[in-house]
N, C-alpha and C positions, 0 to 999 in steps of 0.2 A: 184361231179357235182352239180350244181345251182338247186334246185328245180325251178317247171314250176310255172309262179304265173296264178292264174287263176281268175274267176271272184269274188272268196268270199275274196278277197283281201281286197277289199273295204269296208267300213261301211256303213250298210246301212243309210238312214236318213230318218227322220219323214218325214209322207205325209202333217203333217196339224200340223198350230201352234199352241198350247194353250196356252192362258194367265192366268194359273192359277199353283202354285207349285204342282200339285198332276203329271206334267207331267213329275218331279223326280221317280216319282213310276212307271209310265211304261213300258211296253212292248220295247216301242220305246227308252224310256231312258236308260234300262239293254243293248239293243245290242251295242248303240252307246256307253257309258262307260265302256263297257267290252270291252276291245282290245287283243282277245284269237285269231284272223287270222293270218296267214301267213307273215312276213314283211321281205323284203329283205333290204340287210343292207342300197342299195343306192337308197333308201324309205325314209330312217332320216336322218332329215336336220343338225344335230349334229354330224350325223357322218360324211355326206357328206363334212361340213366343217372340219372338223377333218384332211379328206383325200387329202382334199384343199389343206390346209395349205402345207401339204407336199411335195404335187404334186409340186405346184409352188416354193417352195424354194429351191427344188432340181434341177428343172428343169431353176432353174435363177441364178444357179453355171456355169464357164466356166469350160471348162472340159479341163486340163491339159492332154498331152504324155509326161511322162518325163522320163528322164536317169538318172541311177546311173553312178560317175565318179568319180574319187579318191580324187577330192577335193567336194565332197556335188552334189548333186542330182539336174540338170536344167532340164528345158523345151525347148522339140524338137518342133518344127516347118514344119511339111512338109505337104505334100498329105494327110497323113490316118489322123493327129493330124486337119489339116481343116475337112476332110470329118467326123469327128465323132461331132467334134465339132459345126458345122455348119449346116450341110446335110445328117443326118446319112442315111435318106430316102428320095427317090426321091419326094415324097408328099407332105413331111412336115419337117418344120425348126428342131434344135435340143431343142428346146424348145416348141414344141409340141410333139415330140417324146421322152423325157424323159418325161414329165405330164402323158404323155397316160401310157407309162414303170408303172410307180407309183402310178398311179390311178386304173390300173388290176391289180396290186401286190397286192393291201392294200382293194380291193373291189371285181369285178367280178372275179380276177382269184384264190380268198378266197389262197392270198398265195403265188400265182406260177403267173410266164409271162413268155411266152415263144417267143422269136425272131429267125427266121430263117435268117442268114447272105450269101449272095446270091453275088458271087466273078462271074469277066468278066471271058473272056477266058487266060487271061493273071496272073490270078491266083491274082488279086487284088481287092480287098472288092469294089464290085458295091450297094451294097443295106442291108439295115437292118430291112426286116420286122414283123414287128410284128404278130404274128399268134393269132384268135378270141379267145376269152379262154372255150367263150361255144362249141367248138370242140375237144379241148384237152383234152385230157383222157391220164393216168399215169397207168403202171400196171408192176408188179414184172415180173422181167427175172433171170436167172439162177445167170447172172452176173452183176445183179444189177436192171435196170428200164428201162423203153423203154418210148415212145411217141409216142402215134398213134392221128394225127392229119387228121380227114378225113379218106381216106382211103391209106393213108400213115403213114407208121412208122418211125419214127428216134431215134437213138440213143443217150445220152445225150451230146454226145462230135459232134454230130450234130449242135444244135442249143445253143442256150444263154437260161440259163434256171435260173431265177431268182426265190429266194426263203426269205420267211421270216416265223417265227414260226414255225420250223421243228416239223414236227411229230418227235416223240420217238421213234417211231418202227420204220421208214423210214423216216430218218433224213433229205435226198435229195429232199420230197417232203413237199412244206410247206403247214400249216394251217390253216390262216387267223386270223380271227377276230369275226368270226359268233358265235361259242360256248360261248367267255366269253362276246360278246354284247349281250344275247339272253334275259335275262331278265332284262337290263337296256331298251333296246329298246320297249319289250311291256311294261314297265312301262313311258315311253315317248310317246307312240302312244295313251295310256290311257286320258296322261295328257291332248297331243291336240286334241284328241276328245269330251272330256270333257269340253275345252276354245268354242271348236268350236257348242259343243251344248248350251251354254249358251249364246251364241253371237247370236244364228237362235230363241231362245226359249225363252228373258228374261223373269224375275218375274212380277207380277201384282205392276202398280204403287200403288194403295191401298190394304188395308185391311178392311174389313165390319166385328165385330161383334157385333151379333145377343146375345138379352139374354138368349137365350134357343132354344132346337131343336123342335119348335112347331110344326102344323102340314104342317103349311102354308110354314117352310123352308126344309119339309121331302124331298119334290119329287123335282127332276130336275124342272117341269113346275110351280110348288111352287116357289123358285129361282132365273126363268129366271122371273117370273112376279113382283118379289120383284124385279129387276136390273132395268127391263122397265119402274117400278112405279116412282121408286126414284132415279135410276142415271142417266140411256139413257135419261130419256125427259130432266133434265136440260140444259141448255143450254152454249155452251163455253164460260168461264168468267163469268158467274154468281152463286152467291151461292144455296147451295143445301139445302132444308130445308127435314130436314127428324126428325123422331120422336124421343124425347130425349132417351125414355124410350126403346127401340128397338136395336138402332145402337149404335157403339162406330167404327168411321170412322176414319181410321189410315192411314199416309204415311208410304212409307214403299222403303228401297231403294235394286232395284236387285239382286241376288247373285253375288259375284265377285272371282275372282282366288283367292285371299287371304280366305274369307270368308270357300271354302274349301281346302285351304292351297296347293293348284296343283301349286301356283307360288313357293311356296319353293321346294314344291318338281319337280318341274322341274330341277330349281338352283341344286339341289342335283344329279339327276340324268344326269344335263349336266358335272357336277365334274367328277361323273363317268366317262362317256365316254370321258373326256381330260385323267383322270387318267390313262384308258385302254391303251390308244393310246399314254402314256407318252408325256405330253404335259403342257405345265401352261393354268389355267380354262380362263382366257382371251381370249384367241384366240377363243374361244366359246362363247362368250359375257358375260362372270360369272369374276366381277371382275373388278380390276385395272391392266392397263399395268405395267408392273414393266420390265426395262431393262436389269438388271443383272438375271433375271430370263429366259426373253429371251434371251438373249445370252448363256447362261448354254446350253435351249433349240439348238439352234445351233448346238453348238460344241459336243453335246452326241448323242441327239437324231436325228437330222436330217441329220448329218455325219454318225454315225449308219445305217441308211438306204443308203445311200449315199458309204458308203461302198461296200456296196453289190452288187451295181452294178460295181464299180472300179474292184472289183478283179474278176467278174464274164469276165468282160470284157480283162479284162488284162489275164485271162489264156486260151481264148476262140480266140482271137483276136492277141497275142501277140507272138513271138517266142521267140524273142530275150530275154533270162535272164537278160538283165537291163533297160529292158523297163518294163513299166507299168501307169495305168492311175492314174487319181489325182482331184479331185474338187476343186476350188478355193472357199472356203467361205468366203471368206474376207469382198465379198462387202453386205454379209447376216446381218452379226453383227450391231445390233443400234448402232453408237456414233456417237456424234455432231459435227460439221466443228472443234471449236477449240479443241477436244480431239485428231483430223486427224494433224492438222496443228503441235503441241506440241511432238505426237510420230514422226511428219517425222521429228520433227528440233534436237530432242535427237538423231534419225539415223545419220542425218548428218553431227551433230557436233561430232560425234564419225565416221566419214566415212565409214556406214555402208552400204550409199545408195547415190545416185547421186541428185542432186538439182532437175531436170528433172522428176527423178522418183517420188520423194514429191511433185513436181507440177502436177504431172500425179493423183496422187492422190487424189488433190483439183478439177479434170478437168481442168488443165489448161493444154497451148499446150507448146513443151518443147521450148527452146534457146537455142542458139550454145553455148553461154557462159557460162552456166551452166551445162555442160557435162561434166569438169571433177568434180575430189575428192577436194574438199577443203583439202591441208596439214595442219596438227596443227598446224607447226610452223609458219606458215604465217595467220592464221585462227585468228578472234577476236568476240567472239559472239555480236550480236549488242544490249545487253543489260550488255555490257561491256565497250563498247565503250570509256565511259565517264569518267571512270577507268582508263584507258591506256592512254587517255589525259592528266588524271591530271599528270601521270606518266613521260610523255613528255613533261611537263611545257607548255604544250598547251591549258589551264585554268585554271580555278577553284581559291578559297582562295591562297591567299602567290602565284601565278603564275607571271613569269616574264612579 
């Protein structure tokens, strides 16, 4: 279960600003730079995109019904392949309802999502709701694990029960992410409290010294009356004449992130949390985009989760032995119009796919005439063309 956050959540902050470094040393500087409270995970904004990412790219796959058949494996089309795809719930598209799916998996539900699937009278899939996850509770049964949601229980071949990082001892129940973020995150909540007190608090534009701790600089009212004597009265834009033998008056420029190195180590500790969450540090703002990195990311990690939900679905939802569900990631993958245009002309000049379908590909709408197969034998690629001309005394050098 979520611990309750309460009000020591928060940092406190200074009542009053001072314009001098000694407010490194106190009271008020130790609480805000100590970040020892309580932080839930979807508190950091690091993580939060993290979980983003996922959310959305899974959730901006089309979800395949497909059948196994003795010639390779197609896609069904009917009632349940629309309603899962499109309207899995009466409230929301299938692309808020898988976000939502993946965003309690990987955050409030530290784990687990649990969906109740909710069939008419006719014994046919009406609804897939999602159940809150601060109500679910998990606990051992003789023959395995039960769900008491409320004041209802269900069994696990009840509902859709999604899992990621099984516990070891009860493999069926998973365990989020909260354990190995726990000291990446207070070292992150550290960091922006720390940006953030020196943004409310900066340093003094100057520096004044003095030749010595006479008696005139011992006491506070000693001090303020040296400030009043020689810097308050001058006036803005005019020089300051103060005593040679006395002062040594210095600019002096603010502390900055770099100064106490919290921007690298931010940098380092946003590395972590991609690392955690297997991920390339870009997606986190650390970094260059690189494509083959993402794409990698695709096809491992975000089909991995992506997974999970396919086969949860497919043996909870499915009877039939040659059905089952499928993601389309295709349209996930970076690559540029001509990388698209090049794979569909290798397909088609090998008849692997229909002109139509490589126009589909580009967005474009299909033609009658390019429905069927181009046969090889009658087939000329058009950067041959000019080839088979000369071939035909229809140009070129020595042509009739």
């Amino acid at each position: 279960m979520r611990k309750k956050r309460g009000n020591t959540n928060r940092a406190p902050t200074p009542t009053t600003k001072r314009s001098d470094t000694s407010w490194l040393c106190s009271i008020d500087a130790y609480n805000i730079l100590t970040a020892g409270q309580y932080t839930r995970l979807s508190d950091c904004p690091e993580v939060k995109m993290c979980v983003h990412v996922y959310a959305d790219l899974i959730s901006s796959m089309t979800l395949y019904l497909m059948q196994n058949t003795d010639k390779g494996d197609i896609r069904v089309k009917n009632e349940l392949s629309r309603k899962l795809d499109i309207n899995p719930n009466k409230l929301m598209t299938s692309k808020t309802f898988i976000y939502n799916l993946v965003w309690t998996l990987m955050l409030p539900g530290e784990g687990n999502q649990v969906t109740y699937p909710r069939y008419d009278t006719d014994g046919y899939l009406d609804n897939l709701e999602p159940l809150k996850p601060s109500r679910a509770t998990f606990f051992d049964t003789p023959n395995g694990y039960a769900i008491r949601y409320g004041d209802v229980t269900y069994s696990p071949d009840e509902v859709l029960h999604f899992v990621i990082n099984p516990d070891p001892e009860r493999p069926w129940i998973g365990t989020g992410y909260r354990a190995v973020l726990k000291d990446v995150l207070k070292g992150l909540k550290q960091a922006s409290t720390t940006k953030q007190a020196l943004m409310e608090s900066p340093a003094p534009s100057i520096i004044v010294k003095v030749d010595g701790l006479t008696e005139e600089f011992a006491s506070l009212e000693g001090r303020t009356k040296l400030a009043s004597q020689y810097l308050d009265s001058s006036e803005n834009g005019r020089p300051w004449f103060i005593p040679a033998d006395l002062f040594d008056v210095q600019q002096v420029k603010p502390l900055t992130l770099n100064d106490l190195a919290i921007a690298k180590n931010m940098e380092i500790d946003k590395r972590t949390v991609a690392g955690i969450f297997t991920m390339p540090p870009f997606l986190v703002g650390v970094g260059n985009f690189n494509k083959d990195e993402f794409n990698n990311f695709i096809g491992t990690q975000i089909m991995s989760k992506a997974k999970i939900i396919e086969q949860e679905l497919t043996r909870k939802l499915l009877y039939s032995p040659d059905l089952y569900w499928r993601f389309n990631p295709r349209s996930l993958y970076s690559y540029s119009l001509p990388e698209i245009i090049n794979a569909g002309s290798m397909m088609v000049d090998r008849m692997a796919m229909r002109r139509n379908e490589w126009r589909e590909w580009i967005g474009m709408s299909p033609e009658e005439d390019m429905e069927e197969l181009l046969a090889l034998e009658n087939y000329i690629p058009a950067d041959k063309l000019g080839e088979q001309n000369k071939l035909n005394g229809g140009g070129g050098d020595g042509g009739s």
